[in-house]
C-alpha positions in Angstrom: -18.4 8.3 -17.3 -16.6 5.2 -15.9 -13.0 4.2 -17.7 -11.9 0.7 -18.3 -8.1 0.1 -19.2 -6.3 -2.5 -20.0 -2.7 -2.8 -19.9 -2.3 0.6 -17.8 1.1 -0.2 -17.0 2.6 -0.1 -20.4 3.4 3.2 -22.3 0.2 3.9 -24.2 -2.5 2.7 -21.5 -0.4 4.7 -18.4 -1.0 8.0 -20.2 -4.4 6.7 -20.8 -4.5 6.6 -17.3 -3.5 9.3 -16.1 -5.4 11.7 -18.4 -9.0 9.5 -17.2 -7.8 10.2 -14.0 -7.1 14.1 -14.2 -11.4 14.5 -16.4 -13.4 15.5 -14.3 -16.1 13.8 -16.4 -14.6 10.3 -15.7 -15.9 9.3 -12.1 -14.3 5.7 -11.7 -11.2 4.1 -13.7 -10.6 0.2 -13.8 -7.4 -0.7 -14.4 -6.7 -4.2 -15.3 -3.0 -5.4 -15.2 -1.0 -8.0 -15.2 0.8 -7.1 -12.2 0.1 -4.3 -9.6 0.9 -0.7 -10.4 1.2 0.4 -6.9 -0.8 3.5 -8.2 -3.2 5.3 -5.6 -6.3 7.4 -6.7 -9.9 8.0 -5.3 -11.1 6.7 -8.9 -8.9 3.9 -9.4 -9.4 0.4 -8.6 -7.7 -2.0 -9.7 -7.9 -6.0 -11.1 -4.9 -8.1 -11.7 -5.6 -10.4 -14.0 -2.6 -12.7 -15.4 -4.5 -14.2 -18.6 -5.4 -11.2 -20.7 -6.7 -14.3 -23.2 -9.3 -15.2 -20.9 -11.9 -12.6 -19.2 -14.4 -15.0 -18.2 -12.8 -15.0 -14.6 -13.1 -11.3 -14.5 -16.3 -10.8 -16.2 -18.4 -9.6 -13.8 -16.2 -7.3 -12.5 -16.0 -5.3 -16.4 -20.2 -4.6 -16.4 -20.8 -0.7 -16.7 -17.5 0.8 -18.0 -16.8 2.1 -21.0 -13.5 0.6 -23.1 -10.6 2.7 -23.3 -7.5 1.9 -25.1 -6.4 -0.1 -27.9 -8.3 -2.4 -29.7 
C-alpha cells in the first residue's frame, strides 16, 4: 500500500506518519507539507507545497496513493 499525508508536520498527521512508516504493509509515504520536516526514511518522500487550496500544481505527483488523514 502507498500512504499519502497531508499536513504531517502538525500533531495528528506526524503520528500518522510515523505509524505508515513503522507497517510493513505501507511501501512508500508522501508527505506533503507546507515547509520541510527534515525527516529521513527509505519510504518517505516528500512535497512542499505552500497552497494547500490549490493541488493542481502538485497533481501529478498525488496519482497512486491512497489518502490518509483527515478529511
Amino acid at each position: 500500500m502507498r500512504a499519502i499525508i497531508f499536513g504531517a508536520t502538525g500533531m495528528l498527521g506526524h503520528g500518522a506518519l510515523h505509524e505508515c512508516l513503522r507497517d510493513p504493509e505501507v511501501e512508500r509515504v508522501l508527505s506533503v507539507v507546507r515547509a520541510p520536516s527534515g525527516r529521513q526514511h527509505e519510504k518517505l518522500r516528500e512535497i512542499v507545497h505552500k497552497d494547500f487550496l490549490d493541488f493542481r500544481p502538485i497533481e501529478s505527483k498525488l496519482t497512486g496513493f491512497a489518502s490518509v488523514g483527515r478529511a
